[in-house]
VOMARTOR-593682 format. One record per residue (C-alpha): residue number from 1; residue in three letters; x negated, y negated, z. Coordinates in steps of 0.1 Angstrom, whole numbers, always signed. Layout:
<nodes>
<migu->NUM; baza->ALA; x->X; y->Y; z->Z>
...
</nodes>
This chain:
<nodes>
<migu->1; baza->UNK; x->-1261; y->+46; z->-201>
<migu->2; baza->UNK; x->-1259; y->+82; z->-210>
<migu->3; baza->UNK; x->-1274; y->+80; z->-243>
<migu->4; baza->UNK; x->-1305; y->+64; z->-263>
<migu->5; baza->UNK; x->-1318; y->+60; z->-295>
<migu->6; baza->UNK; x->-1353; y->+56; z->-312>
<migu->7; baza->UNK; x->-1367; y->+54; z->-353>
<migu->8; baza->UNK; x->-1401; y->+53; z->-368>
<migu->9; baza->UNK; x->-1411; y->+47; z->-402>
<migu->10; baza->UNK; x->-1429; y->+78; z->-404>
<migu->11; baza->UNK; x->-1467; y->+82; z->-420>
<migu->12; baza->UNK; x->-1456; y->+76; z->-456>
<migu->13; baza->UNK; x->-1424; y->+49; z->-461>
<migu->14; baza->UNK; x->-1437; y->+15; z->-463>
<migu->15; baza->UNK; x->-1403; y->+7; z->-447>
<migu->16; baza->UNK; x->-1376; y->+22; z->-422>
<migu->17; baza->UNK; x->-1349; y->+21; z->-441>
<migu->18; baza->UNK; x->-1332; y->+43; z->-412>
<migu->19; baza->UNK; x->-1310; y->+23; z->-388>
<migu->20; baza->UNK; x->-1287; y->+32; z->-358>
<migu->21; baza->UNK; x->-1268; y->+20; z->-328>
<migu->22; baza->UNK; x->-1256; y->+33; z->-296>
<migu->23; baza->UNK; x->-1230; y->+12; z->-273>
<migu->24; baza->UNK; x->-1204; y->+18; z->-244>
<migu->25; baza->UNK; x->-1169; y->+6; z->-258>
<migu->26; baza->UNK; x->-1147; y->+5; z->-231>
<migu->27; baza->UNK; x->-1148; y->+41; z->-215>
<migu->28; baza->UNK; x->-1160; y->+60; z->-252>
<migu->29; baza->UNK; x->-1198; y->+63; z->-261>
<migu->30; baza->UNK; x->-1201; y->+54; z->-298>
<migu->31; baza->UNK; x->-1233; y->+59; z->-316>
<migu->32; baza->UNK; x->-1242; y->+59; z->-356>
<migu->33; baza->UNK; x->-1273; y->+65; z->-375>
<migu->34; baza->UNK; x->-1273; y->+59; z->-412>
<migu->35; baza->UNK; x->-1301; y->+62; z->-438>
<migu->36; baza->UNK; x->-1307; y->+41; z->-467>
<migu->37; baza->UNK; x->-1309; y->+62; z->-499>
<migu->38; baza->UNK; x->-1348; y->+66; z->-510>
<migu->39; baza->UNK; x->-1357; y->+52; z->-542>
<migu->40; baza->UNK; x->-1325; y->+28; z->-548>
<migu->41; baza->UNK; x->-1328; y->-12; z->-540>
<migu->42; baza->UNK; x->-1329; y->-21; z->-504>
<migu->43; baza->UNK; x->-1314; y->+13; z->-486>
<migu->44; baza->UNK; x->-1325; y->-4; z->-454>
<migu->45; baza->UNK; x->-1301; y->-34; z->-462>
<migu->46; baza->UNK; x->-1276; y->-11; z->-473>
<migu->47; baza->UNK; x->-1276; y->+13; z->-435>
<migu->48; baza->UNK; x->-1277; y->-18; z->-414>
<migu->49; baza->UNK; x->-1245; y->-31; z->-428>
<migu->50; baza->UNK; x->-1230; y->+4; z->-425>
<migu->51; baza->UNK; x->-1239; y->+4; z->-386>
<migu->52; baza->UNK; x->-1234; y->-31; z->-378>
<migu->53; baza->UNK; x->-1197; y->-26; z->-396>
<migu->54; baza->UNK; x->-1184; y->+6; z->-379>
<migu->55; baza->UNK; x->-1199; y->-6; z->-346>
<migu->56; baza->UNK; x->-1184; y->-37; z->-352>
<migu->57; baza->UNK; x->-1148; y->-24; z->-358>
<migu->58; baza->UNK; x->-1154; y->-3; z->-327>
<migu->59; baza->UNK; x->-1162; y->-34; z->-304>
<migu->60; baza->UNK; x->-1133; y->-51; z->-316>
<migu->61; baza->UNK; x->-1100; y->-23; z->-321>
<migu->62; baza->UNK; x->-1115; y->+13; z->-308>
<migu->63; baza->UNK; x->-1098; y->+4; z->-271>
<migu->64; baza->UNK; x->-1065; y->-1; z->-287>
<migu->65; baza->UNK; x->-1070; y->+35; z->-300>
<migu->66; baza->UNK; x->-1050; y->+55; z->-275>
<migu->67; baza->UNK; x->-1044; y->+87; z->-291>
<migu->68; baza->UNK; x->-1070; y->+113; z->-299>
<migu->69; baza->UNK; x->-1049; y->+124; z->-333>
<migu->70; baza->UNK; x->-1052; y->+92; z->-346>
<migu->71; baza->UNK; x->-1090; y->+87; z->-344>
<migu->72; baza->UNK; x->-1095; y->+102; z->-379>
<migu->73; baza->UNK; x->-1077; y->+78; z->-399>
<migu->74; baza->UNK; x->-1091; y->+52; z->-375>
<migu->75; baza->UNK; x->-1125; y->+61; z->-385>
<migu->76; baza->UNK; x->-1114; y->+65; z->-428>
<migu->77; baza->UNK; x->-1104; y->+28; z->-424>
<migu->78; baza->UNK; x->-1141; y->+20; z->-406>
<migu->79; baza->UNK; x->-1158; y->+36; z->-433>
<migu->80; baza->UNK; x->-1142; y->+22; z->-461>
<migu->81; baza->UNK; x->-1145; y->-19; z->-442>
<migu->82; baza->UNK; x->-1182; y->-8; z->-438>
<migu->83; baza->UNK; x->-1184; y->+3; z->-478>
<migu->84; baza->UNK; x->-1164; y->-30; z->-490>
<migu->85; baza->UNK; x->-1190; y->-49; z->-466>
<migu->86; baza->UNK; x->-1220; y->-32; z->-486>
<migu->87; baza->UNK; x->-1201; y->-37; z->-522>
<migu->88; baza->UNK; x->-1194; y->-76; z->-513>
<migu->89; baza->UNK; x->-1229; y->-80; z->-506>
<migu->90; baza->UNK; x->-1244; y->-65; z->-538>
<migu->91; baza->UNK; x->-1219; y->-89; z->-554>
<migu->92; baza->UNK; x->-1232; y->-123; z->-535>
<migu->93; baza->UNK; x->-1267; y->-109; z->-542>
<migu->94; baza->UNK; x->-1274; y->-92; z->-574>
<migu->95; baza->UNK; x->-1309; y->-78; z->-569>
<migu->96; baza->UNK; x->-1292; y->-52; z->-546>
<migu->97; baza->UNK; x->-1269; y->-36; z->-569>
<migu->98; baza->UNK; x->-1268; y->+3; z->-567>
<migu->99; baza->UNK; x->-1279; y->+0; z->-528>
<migu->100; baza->UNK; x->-1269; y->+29; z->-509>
<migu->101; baza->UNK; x->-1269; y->+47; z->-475>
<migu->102; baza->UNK; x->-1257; y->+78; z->-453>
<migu->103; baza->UNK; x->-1238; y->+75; z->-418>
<migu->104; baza->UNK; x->-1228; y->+89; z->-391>
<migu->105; baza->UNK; x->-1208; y->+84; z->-370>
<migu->106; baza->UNK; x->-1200; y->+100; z->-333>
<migu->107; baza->UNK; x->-1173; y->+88; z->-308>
<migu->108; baza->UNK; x->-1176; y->+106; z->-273>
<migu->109; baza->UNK; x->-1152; y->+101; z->-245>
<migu->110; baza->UNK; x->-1159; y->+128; z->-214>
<migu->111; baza->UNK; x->-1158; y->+160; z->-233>
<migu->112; baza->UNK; x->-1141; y->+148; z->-264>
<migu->113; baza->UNK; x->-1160; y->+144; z->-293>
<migu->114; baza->UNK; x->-1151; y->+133; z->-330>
<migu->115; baza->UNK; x->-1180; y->+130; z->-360>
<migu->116; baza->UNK; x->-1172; y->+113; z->-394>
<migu->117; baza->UNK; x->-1197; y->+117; z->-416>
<migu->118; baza->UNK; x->-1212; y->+110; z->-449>
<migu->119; baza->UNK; x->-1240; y->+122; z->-464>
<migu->120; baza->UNK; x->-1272; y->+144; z->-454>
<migu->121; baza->UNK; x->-1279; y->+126; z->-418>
<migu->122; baza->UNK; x->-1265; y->+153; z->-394>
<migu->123; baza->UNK; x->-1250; y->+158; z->-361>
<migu->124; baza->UNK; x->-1260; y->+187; z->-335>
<migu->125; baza->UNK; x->-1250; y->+196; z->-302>
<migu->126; baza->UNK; x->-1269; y->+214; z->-274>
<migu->127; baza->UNK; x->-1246; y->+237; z->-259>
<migu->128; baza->UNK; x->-1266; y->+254; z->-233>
<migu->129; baza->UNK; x->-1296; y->+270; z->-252>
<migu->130; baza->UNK; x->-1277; y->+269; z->-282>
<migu->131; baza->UNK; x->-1284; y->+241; z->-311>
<migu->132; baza->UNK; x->-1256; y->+238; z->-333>
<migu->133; baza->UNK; x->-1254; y->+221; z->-364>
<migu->134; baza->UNK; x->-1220; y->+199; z->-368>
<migu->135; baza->UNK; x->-1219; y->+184; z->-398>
<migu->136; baza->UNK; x->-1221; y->+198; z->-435>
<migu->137; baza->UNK; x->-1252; y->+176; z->-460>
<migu->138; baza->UNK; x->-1235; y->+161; z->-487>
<migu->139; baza->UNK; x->-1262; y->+169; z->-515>
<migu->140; baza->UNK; x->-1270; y->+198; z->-538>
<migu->141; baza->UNK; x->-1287; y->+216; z->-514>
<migu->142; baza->UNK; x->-1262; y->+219; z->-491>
<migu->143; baza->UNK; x->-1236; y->+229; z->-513>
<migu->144; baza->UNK; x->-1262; y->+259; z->-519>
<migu->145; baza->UNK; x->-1261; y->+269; z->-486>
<migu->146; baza->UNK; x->-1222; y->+264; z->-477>
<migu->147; baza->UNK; x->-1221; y->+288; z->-513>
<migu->148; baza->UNK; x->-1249; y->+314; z->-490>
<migu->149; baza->UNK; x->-1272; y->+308; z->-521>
<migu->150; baza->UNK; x->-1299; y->+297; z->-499>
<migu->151; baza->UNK; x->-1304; y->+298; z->-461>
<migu->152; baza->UNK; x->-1308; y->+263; z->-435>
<migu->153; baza->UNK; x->-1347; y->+269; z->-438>
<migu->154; baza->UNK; x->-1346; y->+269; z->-475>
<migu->155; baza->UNK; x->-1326; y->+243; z->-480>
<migu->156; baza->UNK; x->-1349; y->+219; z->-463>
<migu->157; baza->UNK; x->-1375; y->+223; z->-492>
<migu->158; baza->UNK; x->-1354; y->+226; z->-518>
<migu->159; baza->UNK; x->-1356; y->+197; z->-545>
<migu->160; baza->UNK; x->-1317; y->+195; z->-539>
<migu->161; baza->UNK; x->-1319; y->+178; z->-508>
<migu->162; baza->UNK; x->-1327; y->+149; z->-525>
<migu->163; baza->UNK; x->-1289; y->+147; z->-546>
<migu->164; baza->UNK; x->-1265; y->+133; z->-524>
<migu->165; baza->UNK; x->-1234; y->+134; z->-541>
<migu->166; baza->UNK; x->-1213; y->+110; z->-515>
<migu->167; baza->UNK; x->-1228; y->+77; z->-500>
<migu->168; baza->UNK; x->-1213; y->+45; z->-489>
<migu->169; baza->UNK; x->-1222; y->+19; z->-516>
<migu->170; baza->UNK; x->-1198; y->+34; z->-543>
<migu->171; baza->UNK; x->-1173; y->+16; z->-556>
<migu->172; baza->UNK; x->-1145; y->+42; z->-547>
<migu->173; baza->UNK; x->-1124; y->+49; z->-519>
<migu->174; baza->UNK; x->-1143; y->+70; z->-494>
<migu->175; baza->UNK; x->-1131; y->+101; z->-472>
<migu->176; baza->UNK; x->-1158; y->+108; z->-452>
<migu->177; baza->UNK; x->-1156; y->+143; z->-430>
<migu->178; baza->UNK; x->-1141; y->+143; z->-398>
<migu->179; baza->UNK; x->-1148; y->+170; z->-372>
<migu->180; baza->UNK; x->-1131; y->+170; z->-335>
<migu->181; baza->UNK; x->-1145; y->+186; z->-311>
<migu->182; baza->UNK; x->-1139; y->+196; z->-269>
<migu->183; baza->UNK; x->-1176; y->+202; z->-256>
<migu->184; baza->UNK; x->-1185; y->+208; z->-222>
<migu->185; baza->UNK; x->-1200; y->+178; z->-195>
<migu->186; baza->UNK; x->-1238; y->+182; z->-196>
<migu->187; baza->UNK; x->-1239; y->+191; z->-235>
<migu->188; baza->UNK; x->-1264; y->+170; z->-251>
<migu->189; baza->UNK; x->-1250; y->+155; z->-291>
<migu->190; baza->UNK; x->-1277; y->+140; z->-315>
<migu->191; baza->UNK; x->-1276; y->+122; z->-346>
<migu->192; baza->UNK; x->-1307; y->+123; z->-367>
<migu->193; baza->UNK; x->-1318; y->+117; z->-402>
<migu->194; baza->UNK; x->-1331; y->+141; z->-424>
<migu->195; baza->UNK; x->-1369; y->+130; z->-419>
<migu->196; baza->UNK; x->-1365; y->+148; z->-383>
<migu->197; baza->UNK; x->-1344; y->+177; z->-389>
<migu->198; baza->UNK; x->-1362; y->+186; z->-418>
<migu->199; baza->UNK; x->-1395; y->+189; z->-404>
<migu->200; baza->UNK; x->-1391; y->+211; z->-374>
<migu->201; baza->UNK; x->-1375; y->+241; z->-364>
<migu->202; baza->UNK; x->-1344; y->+245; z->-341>
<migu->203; baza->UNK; x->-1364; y->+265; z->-314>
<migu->204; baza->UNK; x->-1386; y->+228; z->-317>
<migu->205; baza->UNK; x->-1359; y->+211; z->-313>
<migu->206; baza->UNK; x->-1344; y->+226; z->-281>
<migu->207; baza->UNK; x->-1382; y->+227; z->-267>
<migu->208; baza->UNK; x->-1381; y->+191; z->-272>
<migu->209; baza->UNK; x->-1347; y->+184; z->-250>
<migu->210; baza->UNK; x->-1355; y->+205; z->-223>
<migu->211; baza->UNK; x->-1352; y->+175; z->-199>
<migu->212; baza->UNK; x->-1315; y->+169; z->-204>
<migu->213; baza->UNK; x->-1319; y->+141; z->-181>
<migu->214; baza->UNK; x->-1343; y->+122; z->-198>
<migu->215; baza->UNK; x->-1331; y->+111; z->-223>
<migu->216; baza->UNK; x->-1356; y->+82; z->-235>
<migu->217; baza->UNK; x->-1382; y->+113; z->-234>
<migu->218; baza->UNK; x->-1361; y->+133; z->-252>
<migu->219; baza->UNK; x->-1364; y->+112; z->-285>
<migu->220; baza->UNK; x->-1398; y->+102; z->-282>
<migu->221; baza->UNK; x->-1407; y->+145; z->-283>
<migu->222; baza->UNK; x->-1382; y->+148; z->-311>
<migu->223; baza->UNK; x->-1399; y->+116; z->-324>
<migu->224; baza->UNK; x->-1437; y->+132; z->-318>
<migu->225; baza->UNK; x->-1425; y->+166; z->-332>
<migu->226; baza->UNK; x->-1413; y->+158; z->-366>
<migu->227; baza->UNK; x->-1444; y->+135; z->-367>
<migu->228; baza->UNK; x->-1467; y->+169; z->-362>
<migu->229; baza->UNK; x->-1446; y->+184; z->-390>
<migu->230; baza->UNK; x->-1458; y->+161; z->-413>
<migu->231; baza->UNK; x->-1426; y->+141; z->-414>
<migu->232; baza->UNK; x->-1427; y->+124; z->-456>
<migu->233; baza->UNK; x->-1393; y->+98; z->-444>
<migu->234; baza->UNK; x->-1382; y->+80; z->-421>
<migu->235; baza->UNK; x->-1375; y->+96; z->-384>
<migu->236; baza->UNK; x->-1345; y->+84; z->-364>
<migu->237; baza->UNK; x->-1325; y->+103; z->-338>
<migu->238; baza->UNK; x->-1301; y->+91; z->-312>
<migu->239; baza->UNK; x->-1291; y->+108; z->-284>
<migu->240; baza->UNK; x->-1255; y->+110; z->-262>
<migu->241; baza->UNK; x->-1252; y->+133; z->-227>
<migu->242; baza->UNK; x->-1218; y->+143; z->-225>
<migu->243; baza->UNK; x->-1207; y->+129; z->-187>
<migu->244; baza->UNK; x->-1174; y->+124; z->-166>
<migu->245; baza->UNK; x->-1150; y->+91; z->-175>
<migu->246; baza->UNK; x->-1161; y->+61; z->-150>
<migu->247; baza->UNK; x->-1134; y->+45; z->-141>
<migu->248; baza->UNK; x->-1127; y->+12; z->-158>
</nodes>
């Protein structure tokens, strides 16, 4: 398969609450990585239902999805099953009210890629040397830098980082963002939680994917890396090569 996965609890969580999923459906590469919000009751409850949902719904309708313009509202309605699934389940189990979690959420087919996305766990793409960020953080931090009050390397030690301001677990109707994109066969996409990104640079992060190829190897440096940066959260990254359509 061209893509692969890997988390680690990090040096200071007692638990992962990170979780994440990559699967061939049909002839489209779907992978999601959530994070369970840090300090709130059972975050890592909260992301594996958001996973298990959206990968579910893709399992059982995303073939029947046969038009690329339709993928958005496709991917609203996963969302918002995957939110109900974490509200019902604070309901049958009160000692998990308030549990919340990030995802994200990446659908490629050849060179056709579409993100949606809530909350600070980010998706890049490795466009020949270039690392490019696809996804905006929902939290105080990053509305800081979309404003040019503070620059990406600030942002990662500002105490904002810490405010998300749109999760799944809210009793709302949720409209996560959705970004399409065409990229280019070879181009490497990543989702990784903010305990990775956070604690590295992007010339790190491009040393560490040299091997596009290897793509099992390619996590475990990302993995090592954000460890040497003295990684405080979770670390989870998953990794997709962007690669011609087999035939089915």
């Amino acid at each position: 398969m061209n893509a692969y996965g890997l988390s680690d609890k990090g040096p200071v969580r007692d638990m992962n609450e990170d979780s994440f999923a990559y699967e061939m459906v049909g002839n489209c590469l779907c992978m999601a990585v959530a994070d369970g919000v840090g300090g709130e009751a059972c975050g890592e409850i909260a992301s594996r239902i958001a996973v298990d949902a959206v990968m579910e719904e893709f399992k059982e309708s995303l073939p029947f999805v046969k038009d690329r313009e339709a993928l958005p509202a496709y991917l609203k309605t996963a969302f918002n099953k995957a939110n109900i699934k974490i509200l019902h389940n604070c309901l049958e189990h009160r000692e998990r009210m308030g549990m919340c979690t990030t995802l994200t959420v990446a659908l490629l087919k050849g060179t056709e890629l579409t993100i949606a996305h809530i909350g600070d766990t980010r998706g890049y793409m490795l466009h020949g040397s270039e690392l490019i960020k696809l996804t905006e953080d929902h939290n105080e931090a990053g509305k800081l830098v979309k404003q040019g009050l503070l620059t990406e390397d600030q942002a990662k030690r500002h105490p904002g980082r810490s405010r998300l301001f749109k999760v799944l677990g809210e009793n709302q109707y949720l409209n996560p963002d959705i970004y399409s994109y065409n990229i280019s066969y070879g181009d490497l996409v990543f989702l990784c939680s903010d305990g990775l990104y956070s604690f590295m640079s992007n010339e790190q992060f491009k040393a560490c994917a040299q091997e596009r190829n290897n793509l099992e190897g390619i996590c475990g440096k990302l993995i090592n890396q954000a460890l040497e940066g003295k990684s405080s959260d979770n670390i989870t990254v998953t990794v997709g090569r962007a690669e011609p359509i087999a035939e089915l």
